[in-house]
BALOBA-1460 file (C-alpha; in Angstrom, 3 decimals):
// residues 228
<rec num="1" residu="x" x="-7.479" y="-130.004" z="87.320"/>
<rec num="2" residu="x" x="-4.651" y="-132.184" z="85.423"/>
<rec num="3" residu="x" x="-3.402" y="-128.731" z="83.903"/>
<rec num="4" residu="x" x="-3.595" y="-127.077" z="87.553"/>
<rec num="5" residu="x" x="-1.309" y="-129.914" z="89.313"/>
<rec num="6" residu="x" x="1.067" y="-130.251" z="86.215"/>
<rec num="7" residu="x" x="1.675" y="-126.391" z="86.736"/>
<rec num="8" residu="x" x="1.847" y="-126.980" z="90.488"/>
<rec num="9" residu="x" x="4.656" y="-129.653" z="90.374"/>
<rec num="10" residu="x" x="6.645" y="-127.572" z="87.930"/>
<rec num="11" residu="x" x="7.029" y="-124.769" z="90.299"/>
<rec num="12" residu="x" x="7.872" y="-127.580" z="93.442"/>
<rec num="13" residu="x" x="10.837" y="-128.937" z="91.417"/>
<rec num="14" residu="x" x="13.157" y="-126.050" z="91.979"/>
<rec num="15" residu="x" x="11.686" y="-125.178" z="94.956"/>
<rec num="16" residu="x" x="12.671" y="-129.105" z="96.232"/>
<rec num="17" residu="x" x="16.976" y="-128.045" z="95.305"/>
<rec num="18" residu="x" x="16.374" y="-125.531" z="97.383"/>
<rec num="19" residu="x" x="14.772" y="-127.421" z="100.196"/>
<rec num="20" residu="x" x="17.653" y="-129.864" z="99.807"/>
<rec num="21" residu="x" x="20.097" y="-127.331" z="100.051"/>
<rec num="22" residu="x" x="18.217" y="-125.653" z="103.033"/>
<rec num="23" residu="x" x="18.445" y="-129.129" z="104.977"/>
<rec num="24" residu="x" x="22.439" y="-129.323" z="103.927"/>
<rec num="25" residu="x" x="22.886" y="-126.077" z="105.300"/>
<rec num="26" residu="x" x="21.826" y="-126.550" z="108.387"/>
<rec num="27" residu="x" x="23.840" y="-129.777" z="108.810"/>
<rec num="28" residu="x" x="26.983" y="-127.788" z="108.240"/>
<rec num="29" residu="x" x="25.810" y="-125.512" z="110.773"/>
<rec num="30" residu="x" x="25.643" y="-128.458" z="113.029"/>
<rec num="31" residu="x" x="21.797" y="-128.470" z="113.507"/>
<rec num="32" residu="x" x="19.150" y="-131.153" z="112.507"/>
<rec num="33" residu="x" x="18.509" y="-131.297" z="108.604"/>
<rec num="34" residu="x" x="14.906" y="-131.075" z="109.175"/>
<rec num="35" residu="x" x="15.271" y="-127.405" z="110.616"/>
<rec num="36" residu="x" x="16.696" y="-126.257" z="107.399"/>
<rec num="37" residu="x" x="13.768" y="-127.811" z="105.798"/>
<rec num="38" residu="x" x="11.159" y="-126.129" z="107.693"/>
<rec num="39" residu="x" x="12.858" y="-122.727" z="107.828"/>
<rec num="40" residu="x" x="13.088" y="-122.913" z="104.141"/>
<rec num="41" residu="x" x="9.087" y="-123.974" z="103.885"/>
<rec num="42" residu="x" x="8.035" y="-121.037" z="105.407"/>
<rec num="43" residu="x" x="10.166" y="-118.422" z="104.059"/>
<rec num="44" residu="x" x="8.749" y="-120.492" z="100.863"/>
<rec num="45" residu="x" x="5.271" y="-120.270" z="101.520"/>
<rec num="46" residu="x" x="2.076" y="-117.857" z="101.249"/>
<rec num="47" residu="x" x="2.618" y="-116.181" z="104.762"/>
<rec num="48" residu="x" x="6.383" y="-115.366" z="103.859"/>
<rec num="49" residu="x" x="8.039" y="-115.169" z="100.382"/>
<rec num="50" residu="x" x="4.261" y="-116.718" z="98.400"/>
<rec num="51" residu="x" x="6.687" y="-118.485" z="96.020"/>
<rec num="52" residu="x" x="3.865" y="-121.343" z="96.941"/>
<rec num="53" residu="x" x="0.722" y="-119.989" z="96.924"/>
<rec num="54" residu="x" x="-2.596" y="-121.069" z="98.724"/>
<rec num="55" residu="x" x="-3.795" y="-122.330" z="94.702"/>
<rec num="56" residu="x" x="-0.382" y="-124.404" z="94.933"/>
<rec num="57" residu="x" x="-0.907" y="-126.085" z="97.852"/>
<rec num="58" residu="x" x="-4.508" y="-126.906" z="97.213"/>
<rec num="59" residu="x" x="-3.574" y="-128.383" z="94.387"/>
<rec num="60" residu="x" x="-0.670" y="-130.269" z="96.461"/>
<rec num="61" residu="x" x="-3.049" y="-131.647" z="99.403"/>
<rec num="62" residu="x" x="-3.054" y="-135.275" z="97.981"/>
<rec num="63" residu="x" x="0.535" y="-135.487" z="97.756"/>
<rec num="64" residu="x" x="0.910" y="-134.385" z="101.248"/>
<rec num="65" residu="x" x="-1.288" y="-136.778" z="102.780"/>
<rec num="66" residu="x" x="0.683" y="-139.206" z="100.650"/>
<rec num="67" residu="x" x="3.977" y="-138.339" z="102.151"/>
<rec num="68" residu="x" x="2.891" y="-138.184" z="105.134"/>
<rec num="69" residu="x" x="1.327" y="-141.253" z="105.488"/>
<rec num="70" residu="x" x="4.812" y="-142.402" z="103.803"/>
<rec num="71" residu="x" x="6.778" y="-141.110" z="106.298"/>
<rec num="72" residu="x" x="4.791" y="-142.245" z="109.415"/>
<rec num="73" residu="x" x="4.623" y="-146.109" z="108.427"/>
<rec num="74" residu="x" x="8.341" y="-145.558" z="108.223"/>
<rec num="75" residu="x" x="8.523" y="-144.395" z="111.509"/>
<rec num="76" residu="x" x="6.436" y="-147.453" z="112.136"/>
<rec num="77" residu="x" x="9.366" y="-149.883" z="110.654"/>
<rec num="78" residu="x" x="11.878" y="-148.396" z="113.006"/>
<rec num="79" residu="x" x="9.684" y="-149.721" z="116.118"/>
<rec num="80" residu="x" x="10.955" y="-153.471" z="117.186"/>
<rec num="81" residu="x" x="8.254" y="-155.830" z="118.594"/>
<rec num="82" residu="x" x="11.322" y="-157.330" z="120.828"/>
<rec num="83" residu="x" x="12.299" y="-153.868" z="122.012"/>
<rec num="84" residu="x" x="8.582" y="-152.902" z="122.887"/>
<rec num="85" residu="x" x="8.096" y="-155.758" z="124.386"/>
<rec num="86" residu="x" x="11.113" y="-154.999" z="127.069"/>
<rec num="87" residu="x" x="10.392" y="-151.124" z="127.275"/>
<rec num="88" residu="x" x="6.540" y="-151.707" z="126.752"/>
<rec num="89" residu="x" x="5.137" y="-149.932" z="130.519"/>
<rec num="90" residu="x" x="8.107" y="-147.216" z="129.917"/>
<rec num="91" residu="x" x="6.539" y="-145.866" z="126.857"/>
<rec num="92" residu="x" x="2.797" y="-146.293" z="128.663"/>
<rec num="93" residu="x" x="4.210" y="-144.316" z="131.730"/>
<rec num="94" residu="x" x="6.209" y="-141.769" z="129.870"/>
<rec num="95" residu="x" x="3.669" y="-141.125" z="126.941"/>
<rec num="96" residu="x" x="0.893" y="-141.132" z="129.936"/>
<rec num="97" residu="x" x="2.749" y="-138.454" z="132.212"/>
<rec num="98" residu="x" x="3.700" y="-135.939" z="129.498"/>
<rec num="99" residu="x" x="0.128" y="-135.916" z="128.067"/>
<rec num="100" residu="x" x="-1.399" y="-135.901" z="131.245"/>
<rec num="101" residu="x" x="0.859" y="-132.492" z="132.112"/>
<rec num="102" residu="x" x="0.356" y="-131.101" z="128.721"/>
<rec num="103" residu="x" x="-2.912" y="-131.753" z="128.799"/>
<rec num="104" residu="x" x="-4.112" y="-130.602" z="131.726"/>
<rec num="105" residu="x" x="-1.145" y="-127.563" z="132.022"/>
<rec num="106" residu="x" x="-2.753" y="-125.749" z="128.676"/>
<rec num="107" residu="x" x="-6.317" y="-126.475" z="129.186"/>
<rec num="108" residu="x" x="-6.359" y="-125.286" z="132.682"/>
<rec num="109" residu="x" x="-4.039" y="-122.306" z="131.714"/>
<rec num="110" residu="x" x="-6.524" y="-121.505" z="128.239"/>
<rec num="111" residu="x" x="-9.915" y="-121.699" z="130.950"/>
<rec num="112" residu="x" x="-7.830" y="-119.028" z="133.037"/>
<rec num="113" residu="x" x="-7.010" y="-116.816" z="129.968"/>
<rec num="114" residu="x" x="-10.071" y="-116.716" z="128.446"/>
<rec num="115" residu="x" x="-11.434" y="-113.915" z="129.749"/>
<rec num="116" residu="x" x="-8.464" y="-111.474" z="128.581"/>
<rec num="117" residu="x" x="-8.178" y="-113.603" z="124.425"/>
<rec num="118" residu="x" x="-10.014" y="-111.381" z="121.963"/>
<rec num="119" residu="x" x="-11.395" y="-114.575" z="119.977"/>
<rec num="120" residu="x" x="-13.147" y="-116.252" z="123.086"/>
<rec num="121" residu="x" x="-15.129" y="-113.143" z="124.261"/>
<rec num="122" residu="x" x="-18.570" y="-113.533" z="124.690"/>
<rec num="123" residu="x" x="-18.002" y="-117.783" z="124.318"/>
<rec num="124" residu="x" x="-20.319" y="-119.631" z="126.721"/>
<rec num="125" residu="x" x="-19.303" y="-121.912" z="129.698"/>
<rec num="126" residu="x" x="-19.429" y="-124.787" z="127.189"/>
<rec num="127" residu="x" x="-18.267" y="-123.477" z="124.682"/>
<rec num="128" residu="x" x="-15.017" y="-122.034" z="126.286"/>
<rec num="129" residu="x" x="-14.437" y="-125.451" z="128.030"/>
<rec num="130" residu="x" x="-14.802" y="-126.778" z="124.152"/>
<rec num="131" residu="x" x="-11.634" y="-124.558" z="123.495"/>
<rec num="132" residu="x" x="-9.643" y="-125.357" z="126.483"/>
<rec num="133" residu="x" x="-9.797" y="-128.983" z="125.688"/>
<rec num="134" residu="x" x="-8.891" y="-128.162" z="122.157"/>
<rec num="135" residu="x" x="-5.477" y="-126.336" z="123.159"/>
<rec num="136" residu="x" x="-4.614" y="-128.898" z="125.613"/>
<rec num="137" residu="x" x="-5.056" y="-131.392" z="122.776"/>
<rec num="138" residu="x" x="-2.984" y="-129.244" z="120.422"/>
<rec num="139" residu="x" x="-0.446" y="-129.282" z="123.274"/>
<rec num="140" residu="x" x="-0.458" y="-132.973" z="123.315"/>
<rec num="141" residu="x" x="0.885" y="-133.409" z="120.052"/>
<rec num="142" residu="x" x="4.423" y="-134.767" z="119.377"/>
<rec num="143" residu="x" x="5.545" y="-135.303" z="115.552"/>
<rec num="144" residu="x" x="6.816" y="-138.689" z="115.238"/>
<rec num="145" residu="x" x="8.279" y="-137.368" z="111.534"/>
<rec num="146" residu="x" x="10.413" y="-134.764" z="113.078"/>
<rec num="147" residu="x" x="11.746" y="-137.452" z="115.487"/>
<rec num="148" residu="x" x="12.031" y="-139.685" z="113.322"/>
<rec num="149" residu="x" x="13.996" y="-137.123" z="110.781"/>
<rec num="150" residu="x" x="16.353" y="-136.386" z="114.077"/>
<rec num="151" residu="x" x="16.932" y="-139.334" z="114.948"/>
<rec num="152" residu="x" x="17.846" y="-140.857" z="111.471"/>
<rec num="153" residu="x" x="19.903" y="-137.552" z="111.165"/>
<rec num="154" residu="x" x="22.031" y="-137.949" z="114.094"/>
<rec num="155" residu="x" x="22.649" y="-141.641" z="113.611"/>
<rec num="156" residu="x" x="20.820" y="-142.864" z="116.550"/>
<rec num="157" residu="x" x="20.054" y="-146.220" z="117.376"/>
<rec num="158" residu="x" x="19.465" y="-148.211" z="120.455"/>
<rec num="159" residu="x" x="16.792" y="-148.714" z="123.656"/>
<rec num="160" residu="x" x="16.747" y="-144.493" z="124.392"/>
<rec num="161" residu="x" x="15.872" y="-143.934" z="120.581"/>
<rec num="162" residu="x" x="13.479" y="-146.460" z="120.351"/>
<rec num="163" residu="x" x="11.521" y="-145.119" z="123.175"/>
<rec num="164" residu="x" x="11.805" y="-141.407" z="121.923"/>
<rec num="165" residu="x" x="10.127" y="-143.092" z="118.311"/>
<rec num="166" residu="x" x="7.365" y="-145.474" z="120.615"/>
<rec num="167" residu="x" x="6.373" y="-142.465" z="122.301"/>
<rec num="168" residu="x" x="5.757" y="-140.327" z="119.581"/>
<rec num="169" residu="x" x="3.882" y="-142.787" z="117.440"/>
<rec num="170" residu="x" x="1.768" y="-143.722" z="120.799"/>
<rec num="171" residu="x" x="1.272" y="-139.846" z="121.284"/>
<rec num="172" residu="x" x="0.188" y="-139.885" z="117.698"/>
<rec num="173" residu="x" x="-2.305" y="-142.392" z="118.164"/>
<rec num="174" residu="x" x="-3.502" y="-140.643" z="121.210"/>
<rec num="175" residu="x" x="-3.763" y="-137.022" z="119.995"/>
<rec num="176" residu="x" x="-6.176" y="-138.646" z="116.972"/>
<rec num="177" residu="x" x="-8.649" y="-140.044" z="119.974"/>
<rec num="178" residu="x" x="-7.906" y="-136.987" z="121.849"/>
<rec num="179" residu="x" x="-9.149" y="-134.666" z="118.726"/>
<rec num="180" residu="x" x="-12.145" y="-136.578" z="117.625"/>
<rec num="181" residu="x" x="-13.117" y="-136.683" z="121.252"/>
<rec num="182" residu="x" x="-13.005" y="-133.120" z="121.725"/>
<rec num="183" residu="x" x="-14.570" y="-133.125" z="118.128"/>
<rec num="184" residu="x" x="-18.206" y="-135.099" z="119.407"/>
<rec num="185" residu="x" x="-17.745" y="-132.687" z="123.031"/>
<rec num="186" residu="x" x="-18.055" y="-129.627" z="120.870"/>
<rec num="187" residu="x" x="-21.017" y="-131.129" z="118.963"/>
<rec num="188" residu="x" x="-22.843" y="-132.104" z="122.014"/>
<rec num="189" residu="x" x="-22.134" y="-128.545" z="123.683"/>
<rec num="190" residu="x" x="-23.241" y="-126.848" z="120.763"/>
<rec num="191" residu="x" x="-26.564" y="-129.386" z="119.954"/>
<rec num="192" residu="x" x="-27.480" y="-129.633" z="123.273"/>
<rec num="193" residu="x" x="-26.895" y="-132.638" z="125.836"/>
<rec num="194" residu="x" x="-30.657" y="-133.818" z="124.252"/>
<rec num="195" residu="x" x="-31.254" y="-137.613" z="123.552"/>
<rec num="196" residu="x" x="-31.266" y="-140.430" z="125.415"/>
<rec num="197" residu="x" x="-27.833" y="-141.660" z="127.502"/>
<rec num="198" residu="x" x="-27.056" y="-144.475" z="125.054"/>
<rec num="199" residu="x" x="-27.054" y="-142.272" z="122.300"/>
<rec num="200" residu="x" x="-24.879" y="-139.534" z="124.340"/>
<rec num="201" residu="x" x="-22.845" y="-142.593" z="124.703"/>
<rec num="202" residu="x" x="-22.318" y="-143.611" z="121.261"/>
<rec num="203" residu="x" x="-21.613" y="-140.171" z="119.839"/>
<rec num="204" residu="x" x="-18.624" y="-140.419" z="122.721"/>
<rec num="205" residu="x" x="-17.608" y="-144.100" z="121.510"/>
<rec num="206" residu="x" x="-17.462" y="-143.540" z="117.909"/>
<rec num="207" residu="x" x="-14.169" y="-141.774" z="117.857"/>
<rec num="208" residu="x" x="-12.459" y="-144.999" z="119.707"/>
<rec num="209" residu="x" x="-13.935" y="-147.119" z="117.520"/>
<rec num="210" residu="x" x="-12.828" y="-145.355" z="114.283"/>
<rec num="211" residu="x" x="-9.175" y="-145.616" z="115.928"/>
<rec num="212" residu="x" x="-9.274" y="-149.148" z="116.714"/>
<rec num="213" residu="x" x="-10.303" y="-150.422" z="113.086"/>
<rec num="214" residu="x" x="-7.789" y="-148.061" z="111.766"/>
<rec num="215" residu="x" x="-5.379" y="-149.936" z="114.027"/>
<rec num="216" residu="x" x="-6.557" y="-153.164" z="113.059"/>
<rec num="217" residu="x" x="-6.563" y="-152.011" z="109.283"/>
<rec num="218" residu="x" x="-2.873" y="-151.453" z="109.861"/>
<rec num="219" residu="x" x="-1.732" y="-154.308" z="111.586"/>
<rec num="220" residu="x" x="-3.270" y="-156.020" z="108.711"/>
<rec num="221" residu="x" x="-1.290" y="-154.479" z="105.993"/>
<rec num="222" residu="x" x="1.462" y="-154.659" z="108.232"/>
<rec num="223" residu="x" x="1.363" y="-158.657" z="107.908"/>
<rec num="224" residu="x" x="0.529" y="-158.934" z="104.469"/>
<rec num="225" residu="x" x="3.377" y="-156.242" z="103.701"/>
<rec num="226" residu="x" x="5.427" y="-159.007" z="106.383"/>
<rec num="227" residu="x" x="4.284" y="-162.431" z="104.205"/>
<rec num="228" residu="x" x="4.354" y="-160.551" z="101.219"/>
């Protein structure tokens, strides 16, 4: 395994210059550094060029959850408690209205399709109103790292640019509850609405309980990080 992820960072290095490069490129051409970046990670990867192959990433998967993780507490630090606290029921109403559209736009839309998509022939009732849920949640999602990446790229600062971040870390937070949701309705589709209505009930809660003690978890490291 050590041997395997030795090998795998050695063929990253290079491939990082040119990822650099990729991102300056792009800001010559007047566009956001990050769309160098991903245009040069998939011309880079297995479906494209293979220079990163499926065993590479594999191997990778703990540094990515790393950097990610990295990259959305930083996103995190750019959020002001004064600022949210002024712009607080804008960034309920306008993270509420574009998942609600989303949301309902590509679930209602998949439900309507399904009878011509090759992969949901022959799904049941339940089973097809699994997958519409599942693309509306998909459609939900909003990277805070790429807005993040944009705005830091462009220079931004102010009320407008905090919002754009608030929203995107709220829709973050959402889309997780959204996807474990949809997670337990899929279960209890496929197993069968059996059991008693408590139990129902639970399997329902459990996601919004996992997401509130991962919030608490990090507004706890959050303060000791603060008094530290």
């Amino acid at each position: 395994m050590a041997v395997t992820l030795a090998f795998s960072l050695a063929r990253l290095l290079p491939l990082l210059l040119c990822w650099r490069a990729a991102g300056w490129g792009a800001r010559s051409a007047h566009l956001p550094t990050i769309t160098g970046v991903i245009l040069a990670g998939v011309l880079s990867g297995p479906a494209v060029s293979g220079a990163l192959s499926e065993a590479v990433l594999s191997a990778l998967a703990g540094f990515e959850k790393l950097c990610l993780a990295t990259i959305v507490l930083s996103a995190g630090t750019e959020l002001h408690l004064d600022a949210l606290r002024k712009s607080g029921r804008q960034v309920l109403c306008v993270t509420a209205a574009i998942s609600t559209v989303s949301w309902v736009g590509v679930a209602a839309f998949t439900i309507f399709l399904t009878p011509w998509l090759p992969f949901a022939r022959g799904l049941s009732s339940g089973d097809a109103l699994a997958l519409a849920t599942f693309m509306g949640t998909i459609a939900v999602a909003r990277s805070p790292v790429s807005a993040l990446a944009v705005v830091r790229d462009a220079g931004g600062h102010g009320p407008f640019c905090t919002l754009v971040l608030a929203v995107a870390v709220v829709k973050d937070t959402l889309l997780f509850v959204l996807f474990a949701l949809n997670l337990q309705f899929a279960l209890l589709f496929k197993n069968g609405l059996g059991g008693s209505a408590a139990r129902v009930a639970f399997q329902l809660c459990r996601p919004l309980l996992v997401v509130a003690l991962s919030a608490a978890l990090g507004v706890g490291v959050g303060l000791a990080l603060a008094w530290a």
